[in-house]
N, C-alpha and C positions, 0 to 999 in steps of 0.2 A: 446581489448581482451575479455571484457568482457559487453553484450549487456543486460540491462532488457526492454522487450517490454511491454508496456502496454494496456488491452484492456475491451471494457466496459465505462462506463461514459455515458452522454448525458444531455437529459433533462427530467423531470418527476414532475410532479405535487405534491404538497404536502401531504403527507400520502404515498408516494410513494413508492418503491422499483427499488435498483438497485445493481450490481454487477460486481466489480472492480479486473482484473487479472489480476498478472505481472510477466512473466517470464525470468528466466535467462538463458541467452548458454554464451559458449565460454568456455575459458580452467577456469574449476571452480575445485578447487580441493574441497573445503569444503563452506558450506554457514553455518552464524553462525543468528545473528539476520535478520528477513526481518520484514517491515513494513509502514506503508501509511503515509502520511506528506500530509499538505491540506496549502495551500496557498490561501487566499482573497484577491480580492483587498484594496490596503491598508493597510493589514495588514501583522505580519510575520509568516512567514513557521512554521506551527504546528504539530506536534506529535499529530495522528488520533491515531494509535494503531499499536504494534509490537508484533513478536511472535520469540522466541527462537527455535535452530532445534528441540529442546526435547518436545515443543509444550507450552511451559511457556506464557502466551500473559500479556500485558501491555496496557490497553482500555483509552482513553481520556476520565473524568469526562463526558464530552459534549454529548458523544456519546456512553456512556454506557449504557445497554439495548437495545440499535437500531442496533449499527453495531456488527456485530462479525468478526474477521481475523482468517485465516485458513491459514496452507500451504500445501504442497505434497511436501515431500522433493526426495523424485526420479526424479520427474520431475521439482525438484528447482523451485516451482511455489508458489507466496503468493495470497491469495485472502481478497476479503472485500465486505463479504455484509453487503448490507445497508439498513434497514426498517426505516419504520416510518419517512422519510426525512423532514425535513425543511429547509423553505428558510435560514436561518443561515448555512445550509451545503452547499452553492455554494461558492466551490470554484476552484481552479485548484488542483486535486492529483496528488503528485508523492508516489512510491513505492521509497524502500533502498533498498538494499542489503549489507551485511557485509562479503566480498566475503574474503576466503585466496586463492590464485591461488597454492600455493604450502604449504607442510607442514608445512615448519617453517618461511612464507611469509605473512603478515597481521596481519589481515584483512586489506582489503582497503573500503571506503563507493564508490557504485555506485549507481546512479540514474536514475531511469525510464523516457523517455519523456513528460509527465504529460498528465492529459487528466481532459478535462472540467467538473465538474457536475455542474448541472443549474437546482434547487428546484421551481418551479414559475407554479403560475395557471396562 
């Protein structure tokens, strides 16, 4: 019912820049937190940064100063750019969503299909 697509990612050299967006459809009645999650190989699914609908964000130590999250809450879209990259940022992102589908239904957590970033000269 409820889809977030993800788009953006790749690969880019260190010192680099990129920009990560993920959008939600389907029957959304309210969106409360969104936010990136970055998985390494090897390692576990980590909390990149989240932003509240009111515009509140919550930035990883890691990647504070380089990335900033954004969202458009009309168009239920989170974003993430990202400067200054390094190799220590490869990993796979997913987007969240904290979707209520009805008033007094939720939140439920849904997730984006991930998508690669790869920091390397």
């Amino acid at each position: 019912q409820v889809q977030l697509v993800q788009s953006g990612g790749g690969l880019v050299q260190p010192g680099g820049s990129l920009r990560l967006s993920c959008a939600a459809s389907g029957r959304i009645f309210s969106i409360n937190t969104m936010g990136w999650y970055r998985q390494a190989p090897g390692k576990q699914r980590e909390l990149v940064a989240d932003i509240t609908s009111g515009g509140i964000t919550d930035i990883s130590d890691s990647v504070k100063g380089r990335f900033t999250i954004s969202r458009d809450n009309v168009k239920n879209t989170v974003y993430l750019q990202m400067n200054s990259l390094k190799p220590e940022d490869t990993a796979v992102y997913y987007c969240n969503a904290a979707v209520r589908l009805r008033a007094k239904d939720g939140p439920y957590n849904y997730w984006g299909q991930g998508t690669q970033v790869t920091v390397s000269s």
